[in-house]
N, C-alpha and C positions, 0 to 999 in steps of 0.2 A: 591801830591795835589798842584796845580799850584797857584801864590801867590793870582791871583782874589776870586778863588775858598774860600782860607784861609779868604780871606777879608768879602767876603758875609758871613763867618759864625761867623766872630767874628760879624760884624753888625747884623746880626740877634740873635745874643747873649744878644749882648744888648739892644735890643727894648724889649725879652721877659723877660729878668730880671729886665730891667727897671720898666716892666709892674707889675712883680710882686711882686715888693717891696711894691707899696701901698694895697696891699690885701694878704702878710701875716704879721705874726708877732711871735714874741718871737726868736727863736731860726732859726727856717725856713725864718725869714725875716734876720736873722743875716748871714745866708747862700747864703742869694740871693745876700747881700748886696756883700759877697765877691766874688762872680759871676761876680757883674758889675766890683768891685775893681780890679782883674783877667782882666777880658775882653778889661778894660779901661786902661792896663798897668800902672796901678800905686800903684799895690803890686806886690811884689816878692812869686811866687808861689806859695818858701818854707812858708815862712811867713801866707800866705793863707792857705796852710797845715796845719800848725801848728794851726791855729783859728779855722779850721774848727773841726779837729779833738775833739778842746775844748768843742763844742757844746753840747747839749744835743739830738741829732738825733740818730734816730734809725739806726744801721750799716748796712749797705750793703752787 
């Protein structure tokens, strides 16, 4: 995947996580939150990992 290619999807990452922070909430909005956190490089994956895993969502 060539780096523009990479660039358009983290931007569109965060327009639609952005979007949906203000219409969920609890656990799903704690999820989105670390979507943006992720996509806006300013957590560390594992860390992200680890949060998410914390959650109360239903596993995949």
């Amino acid at each position: 995947m060539s780096d523009a290619r990479t660039a358009d999807r983290i931007e569109l990452i965060k327009r639609i996580s952005a979007a949906l922070k203000g219409v969920t909430t609890g656990d799903a909005w704690h999820a989105v939150c670390l979507i943006c956190e992720l996509a806006e490089g300013r957590m560390d994956p594992a860390d992200v990992q680890r949060e998410f895993e914390e959650l109360g969502l239903p596993p995949t």
